[in-house]
C-alpha positions in Angstrom: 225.7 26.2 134.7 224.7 28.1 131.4 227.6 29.5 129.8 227.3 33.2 130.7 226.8 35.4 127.1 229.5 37.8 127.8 232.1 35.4 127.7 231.2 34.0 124.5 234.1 35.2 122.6 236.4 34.8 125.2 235.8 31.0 125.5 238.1 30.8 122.2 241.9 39.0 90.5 240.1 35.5 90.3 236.6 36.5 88.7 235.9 32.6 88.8 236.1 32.2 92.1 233.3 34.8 93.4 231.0 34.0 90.8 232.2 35.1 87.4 233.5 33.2 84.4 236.7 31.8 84.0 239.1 31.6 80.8 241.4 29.3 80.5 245.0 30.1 78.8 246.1 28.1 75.8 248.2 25.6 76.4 251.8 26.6 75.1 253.7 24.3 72.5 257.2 22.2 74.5 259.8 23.7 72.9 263.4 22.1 72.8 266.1 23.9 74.3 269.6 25.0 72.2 271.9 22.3 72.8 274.1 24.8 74.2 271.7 26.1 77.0 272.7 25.1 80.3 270.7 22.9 83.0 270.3 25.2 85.1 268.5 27.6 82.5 265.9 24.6 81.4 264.9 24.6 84.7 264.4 28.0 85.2 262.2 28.0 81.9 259.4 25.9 83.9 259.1 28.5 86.7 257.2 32.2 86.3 259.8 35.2 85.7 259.7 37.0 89.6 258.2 40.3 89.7 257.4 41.4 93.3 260.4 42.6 95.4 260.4 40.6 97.6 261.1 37.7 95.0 263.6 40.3 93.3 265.5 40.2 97.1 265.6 36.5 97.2 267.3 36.5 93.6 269.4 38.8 94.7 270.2 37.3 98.4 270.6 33.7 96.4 273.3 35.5 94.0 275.5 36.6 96.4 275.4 33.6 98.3 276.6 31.7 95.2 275.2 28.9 96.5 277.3 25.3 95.4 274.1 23.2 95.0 270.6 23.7 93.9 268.4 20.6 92.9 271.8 18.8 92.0 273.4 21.2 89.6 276.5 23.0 90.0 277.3 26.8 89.1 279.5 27.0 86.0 280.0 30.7 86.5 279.7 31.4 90.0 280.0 35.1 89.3 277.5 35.2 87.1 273.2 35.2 88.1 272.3 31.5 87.8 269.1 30.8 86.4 268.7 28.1 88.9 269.1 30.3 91.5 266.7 32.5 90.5 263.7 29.6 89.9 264.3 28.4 93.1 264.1 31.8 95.0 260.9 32.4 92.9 259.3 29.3 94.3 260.4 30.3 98.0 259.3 33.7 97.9 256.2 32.0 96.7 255.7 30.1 100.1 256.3 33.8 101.5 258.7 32.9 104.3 261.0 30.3 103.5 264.1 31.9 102.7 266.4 29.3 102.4 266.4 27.7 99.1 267.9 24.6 100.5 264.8 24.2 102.9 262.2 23.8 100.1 263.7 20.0 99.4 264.2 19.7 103.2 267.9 19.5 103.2 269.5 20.5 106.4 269.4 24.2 107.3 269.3 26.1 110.7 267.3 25.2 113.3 264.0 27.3 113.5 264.7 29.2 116.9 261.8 30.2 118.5 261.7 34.0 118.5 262.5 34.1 115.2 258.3 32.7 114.6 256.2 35.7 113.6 252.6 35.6 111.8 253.4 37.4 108.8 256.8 38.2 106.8 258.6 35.7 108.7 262.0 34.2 107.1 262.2 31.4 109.6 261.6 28.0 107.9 257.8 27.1 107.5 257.7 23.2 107.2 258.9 23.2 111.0 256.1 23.1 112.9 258.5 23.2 116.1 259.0 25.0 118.2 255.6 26.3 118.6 255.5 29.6 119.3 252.2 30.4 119.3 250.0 27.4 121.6 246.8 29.3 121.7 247.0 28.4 117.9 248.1 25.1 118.5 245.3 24.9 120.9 242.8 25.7 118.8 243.7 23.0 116.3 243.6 20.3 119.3 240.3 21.6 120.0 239.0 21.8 117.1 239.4 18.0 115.5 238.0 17.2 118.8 234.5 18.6 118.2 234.9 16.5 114.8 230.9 15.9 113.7 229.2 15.1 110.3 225.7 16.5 109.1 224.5 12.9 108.2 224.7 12.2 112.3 222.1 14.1 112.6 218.6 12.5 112.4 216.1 15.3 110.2 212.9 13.0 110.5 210.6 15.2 113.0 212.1 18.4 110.8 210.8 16.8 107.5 207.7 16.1 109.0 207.0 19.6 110.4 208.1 20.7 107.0 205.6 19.0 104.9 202.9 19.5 107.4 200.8 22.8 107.4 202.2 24.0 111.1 204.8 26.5 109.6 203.6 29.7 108.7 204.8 31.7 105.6 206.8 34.0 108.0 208.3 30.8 109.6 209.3 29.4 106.1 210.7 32.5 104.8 213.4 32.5 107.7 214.5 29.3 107.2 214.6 30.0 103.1 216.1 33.2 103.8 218.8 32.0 106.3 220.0 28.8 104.3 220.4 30.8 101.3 222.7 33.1 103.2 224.5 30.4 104.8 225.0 28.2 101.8 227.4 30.7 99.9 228.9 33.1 103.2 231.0 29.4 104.3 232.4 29.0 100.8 233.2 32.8 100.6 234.9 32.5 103.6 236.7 29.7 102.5 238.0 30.8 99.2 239.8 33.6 101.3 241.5 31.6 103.6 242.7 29.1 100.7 243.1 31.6 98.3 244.0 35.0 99.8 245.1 34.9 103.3 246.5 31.3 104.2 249.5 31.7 102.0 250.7 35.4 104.0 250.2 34.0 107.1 254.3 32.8 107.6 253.3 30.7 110.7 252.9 26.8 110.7 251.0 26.3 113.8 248.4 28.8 112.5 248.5 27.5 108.9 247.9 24.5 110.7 244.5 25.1 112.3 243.3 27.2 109.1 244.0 24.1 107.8 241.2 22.5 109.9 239.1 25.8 109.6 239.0 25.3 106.0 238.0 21.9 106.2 234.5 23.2 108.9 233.6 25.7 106.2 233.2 23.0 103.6 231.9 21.0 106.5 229.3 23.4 107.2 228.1 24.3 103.3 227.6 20.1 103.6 225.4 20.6 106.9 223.0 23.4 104.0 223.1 21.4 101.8 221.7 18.4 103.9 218.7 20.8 105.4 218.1 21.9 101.7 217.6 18.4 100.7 216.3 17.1 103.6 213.4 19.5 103.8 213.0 19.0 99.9 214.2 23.2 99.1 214.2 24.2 95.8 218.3 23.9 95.3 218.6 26.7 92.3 216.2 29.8 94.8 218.5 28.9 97.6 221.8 28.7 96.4 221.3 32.2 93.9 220.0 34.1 96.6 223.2 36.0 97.2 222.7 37.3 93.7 219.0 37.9 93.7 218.2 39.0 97.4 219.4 42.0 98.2 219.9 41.8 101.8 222.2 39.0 101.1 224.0 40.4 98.3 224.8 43.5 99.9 226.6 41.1 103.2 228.4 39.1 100.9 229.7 41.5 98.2 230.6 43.4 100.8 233.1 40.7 101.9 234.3 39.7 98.5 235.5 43.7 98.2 237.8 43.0 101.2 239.2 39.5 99.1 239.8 41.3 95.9 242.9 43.4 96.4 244.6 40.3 97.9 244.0 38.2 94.5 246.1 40.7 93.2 249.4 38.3 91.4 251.5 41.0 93.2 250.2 41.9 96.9 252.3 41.3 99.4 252.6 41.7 103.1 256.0 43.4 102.7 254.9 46.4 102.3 253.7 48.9 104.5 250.1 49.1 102.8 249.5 45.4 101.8 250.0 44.6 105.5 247.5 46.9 106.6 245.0 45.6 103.5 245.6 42.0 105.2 244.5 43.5 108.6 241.5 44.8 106.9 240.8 41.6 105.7 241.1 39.8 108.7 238.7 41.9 110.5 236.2 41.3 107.5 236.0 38.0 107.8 237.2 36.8 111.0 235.4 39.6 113.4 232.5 40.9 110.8 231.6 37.4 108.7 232.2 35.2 111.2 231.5 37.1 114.2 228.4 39.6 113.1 227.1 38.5 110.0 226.3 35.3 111.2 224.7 36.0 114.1 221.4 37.0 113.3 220.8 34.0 112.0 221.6 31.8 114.4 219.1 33.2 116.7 216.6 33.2 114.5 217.5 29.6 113.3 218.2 28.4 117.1 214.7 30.0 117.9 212.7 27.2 116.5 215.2 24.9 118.7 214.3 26.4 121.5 210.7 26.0 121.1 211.0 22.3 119.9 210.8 22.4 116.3 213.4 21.4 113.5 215.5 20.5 116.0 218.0 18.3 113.3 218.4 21.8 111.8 218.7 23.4 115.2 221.4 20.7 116.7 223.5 21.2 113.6 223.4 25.2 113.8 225.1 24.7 117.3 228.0 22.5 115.9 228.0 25.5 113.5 227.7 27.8 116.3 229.9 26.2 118.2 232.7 26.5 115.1 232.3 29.3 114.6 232.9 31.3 117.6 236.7 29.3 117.6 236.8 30.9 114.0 235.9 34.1 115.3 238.7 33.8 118.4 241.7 32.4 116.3 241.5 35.2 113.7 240.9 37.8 116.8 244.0 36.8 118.4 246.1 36.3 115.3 244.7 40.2 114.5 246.0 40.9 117.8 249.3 39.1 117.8 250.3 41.1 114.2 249.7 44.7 115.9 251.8 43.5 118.5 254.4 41.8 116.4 254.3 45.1 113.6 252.8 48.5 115.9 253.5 51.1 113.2 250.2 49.2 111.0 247.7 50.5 113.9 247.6 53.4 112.6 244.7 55.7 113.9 243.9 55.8 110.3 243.4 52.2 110.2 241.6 52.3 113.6 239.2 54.4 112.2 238.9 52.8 108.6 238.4 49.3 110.8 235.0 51.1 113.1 233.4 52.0 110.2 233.8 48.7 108.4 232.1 47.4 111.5 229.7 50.1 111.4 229.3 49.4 107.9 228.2 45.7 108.7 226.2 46.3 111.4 223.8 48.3 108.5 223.9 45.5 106.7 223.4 43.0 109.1 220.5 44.9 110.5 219.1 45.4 107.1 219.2 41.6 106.7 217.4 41.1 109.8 214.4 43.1 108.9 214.1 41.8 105.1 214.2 37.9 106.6 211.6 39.1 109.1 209.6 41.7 108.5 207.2 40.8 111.0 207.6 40.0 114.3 207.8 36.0 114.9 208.9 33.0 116.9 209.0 35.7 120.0 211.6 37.8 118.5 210.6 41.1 116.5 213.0 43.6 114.2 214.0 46.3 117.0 215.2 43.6 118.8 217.7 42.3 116.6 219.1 46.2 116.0 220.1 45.5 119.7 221.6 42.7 119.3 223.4 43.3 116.2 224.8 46.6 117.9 225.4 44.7 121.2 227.7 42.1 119.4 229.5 44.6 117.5 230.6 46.4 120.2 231.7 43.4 121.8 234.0 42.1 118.9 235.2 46.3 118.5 236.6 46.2 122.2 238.2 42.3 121.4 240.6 44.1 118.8 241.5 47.4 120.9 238.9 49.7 119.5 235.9 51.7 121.7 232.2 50.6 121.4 230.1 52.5 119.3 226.8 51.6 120.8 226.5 50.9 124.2 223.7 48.3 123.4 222.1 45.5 125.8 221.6 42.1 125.0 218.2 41.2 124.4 218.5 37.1 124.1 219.9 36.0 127.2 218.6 32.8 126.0 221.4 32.4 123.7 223.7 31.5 126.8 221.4 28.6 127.5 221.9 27.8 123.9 225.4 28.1 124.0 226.1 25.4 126.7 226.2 22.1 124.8 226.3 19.9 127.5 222.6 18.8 127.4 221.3 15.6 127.4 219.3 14.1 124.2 217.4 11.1 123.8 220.1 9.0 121.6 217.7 7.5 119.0 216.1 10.9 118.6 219.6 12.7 118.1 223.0 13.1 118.2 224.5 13.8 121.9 225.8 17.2 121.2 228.4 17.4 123.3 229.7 14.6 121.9 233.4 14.6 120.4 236.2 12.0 118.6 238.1 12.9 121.6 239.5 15.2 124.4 237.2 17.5 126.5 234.6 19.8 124.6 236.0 23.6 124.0 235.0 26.8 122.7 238.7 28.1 122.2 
């Protein structure tokens, strides 16, 4: 049985970075301590003055504790701030969660009790991974090392030779252009904020643990570009600069790098009332509009040629990327979910609001991108039916995080369902078996 559409989803600042130019800081000259400085004050000249308040509270907690052993050294003046002290809540309040000082060389602390797990701000130790508290998370993780692939599995011979053959037509060739140079940049974008900007305030283990893996199928899937661009013989330098010279693209992905750039900030935090609710607004942007609007224009159009029997080594590895995808899309969904249970007062109906019209906001975009990658109607698919379908997913992913659809729009590629179910069955020397895993039963959670 085809997987039925509608429970797709339910099946689950550094300029150098983005694009600009880095400058490195001069190296500073060693210099040698008084002979009368104390070890605990040499220490604490390796480690970055705190400044947010949260580090300021785990100075001040560690003071008060006057704690009898840090890294081996003793207090001389217990009633005095120890330097040590101070280093070694900096680096904690670094990891944002582990407040015990003692727990960052894994001495013994207090067990991590269950309840006390919580996505963000969470003072429970975070090298435990157990208890779990959250399984879906765990889940996920299983899941996801079990639909384990690699680009170079996938044979590209009958794609290279439609390719260099004269059966594609100029419309056919700028979607495929047009598509990988959106895709080859969108995966790293998304994974520079997840290593950069959002893994580090999420205080959870088993969720760091499947970003972990999520990070890992973004790199994976700029690989799988990369392997169509060279397979099909792409000119590398118009692909991969088309988020900076096509429009349509740059308008998708700068307007995802806007929702990255307060969090780069050396002092955001999740403490506060309005950094939680800018780490909310980031999750949406990437995990419900990147992952689970932007991208989906493309994939039809890309899973299109699939369907009629062409390029299918770029077709079968757009459903391992499909396929990834959508478990992106759910784990940062329910995570979404699990914070505005876990903290209430941040959905605000300000932030409800703010949150539509990002989605709104995309959908333009996305619809925009649609129309510029085909202008004319091709491969059975034309421009007023992708404004349905654009609409139509949006209000899906709206009603997955508690807000009201906009559009009331139908689906206009039932297809996709067909597409969706992996379990097919290939001809082994022409392709990989997609349904094929490194173990444990195939999932879309």
């Amino acid at each position: 049985m085809p997987m039925n559409w509608d429970d797709e989803d339910d099946k689950s600042g550094t300029p150098s970075v983005f694009g600009g130019a880095a400058t490195a800081a001069p190296a500073a000259a060693p210099v040698a301590p008084p002979a009368e400085m104390k070890p605990s004050a040499i220490l604490a000249e390796t480690v970055m003055t705190p400044r947010s308040p949260s580090v300021q509270r785990m100075v001040a907690e560690a003071t008060a504790s006057r704690t009898t052993a840090v890294v081996g050294l003793r207090h001389d003046a217990p009633s005095a701030p120890d330097a040590a002290a101070e280093a070694m809540a900096a680096a904690a309040a670094s990891l944002n969660g582990t407040a015990k000082l003692v727990s960052l060389l894994g001495e013994s602390v207090a067990r991590v009790k269950v309840d006390e797990k919580r996505i963000i701000n969470c003072r429970a130790d975070l090298n435990q991974l157990v208890p779990i508290k959250y399984q879906w998370a765990w889940q996920k993780y299983l899941d996801a090392c079990a639909n384990h692939w690699m680009p170079q599995e996938i044979n590209m011979s009958r794609d290279i030779e439609l390719w260099k053959s004269n059966e594609l037509t100029e419309d056919e060739r700028r979607i495929v252009k047009r598509n990988m140079g959106f895709f080859s940049t969108a995966d790293s974008l998304v994974a520079n904020n997840i290593v950069l900007a959002a893994y580090k305030h999420i205080t959870n283990p088993e969720c760091r643990q499947y970003m972990l893996r999520q990070s890992f199928e973004e790199a994976l899937h700029t690989h799988a570009y990369q392997y169509i661009i060279e397979s099909l013989g792409l000119d590398e330098a118009e692909i991969f600069n088309m988020y900076h010279e096509i429009n349509s693209i740059h308008g998708k992905d700068a307007f995802e790098i806007a929702l990255t750039r307060e969090m780069l900030k050396p002092d955001f935090e999740t403490e506060t009332f309005k950094g939680a609710q800018t780490f909310l607004e980031n999750l949406i942007g990437y995990y419900v509009i990147m992952e689970g609007i932007f991208f989906y224009s493309g994939f039809v159009m890309m899973l299109s040629f699939q369907r009629q029997n062409r390029l299918p080594g770029s077709g079968e590895q757009f459903q391992y990327i499909l396929r990834d995808e959508t478990m992106h899309m759910n784990f940062g969904i329910d995570v979404i979910n699990q914070i505005k249970i876990e903290n209430p007062d941040l959905w605000t109906p300000a932030v409800k609001e703010k949150s539509t019209e990002l989605i709104r906001k995309a959908v333009e975009l996305e619809i925009a991108y649609a129309k510029d990658t085909m202008p004319r109607g091709i491969l059975g698919l034309n421009a007023a039916m992708f404004e349905d379908y654009v609409q139509y997913v949006a209000d899906r992913r709206l009603e997955k995080i508690g807000l009201a659809k906009v559009y009331g729009a139908s689906n206009p590629f039932p297809w996709m369902s067909e597409i969706l179910d992996l379990k097919k069955e290939k001809n082994f020397f022409e392709t990989r078996v997609t349904e094929y895993q490194t173990g444990g039963a195939l999932s879309w959670e």
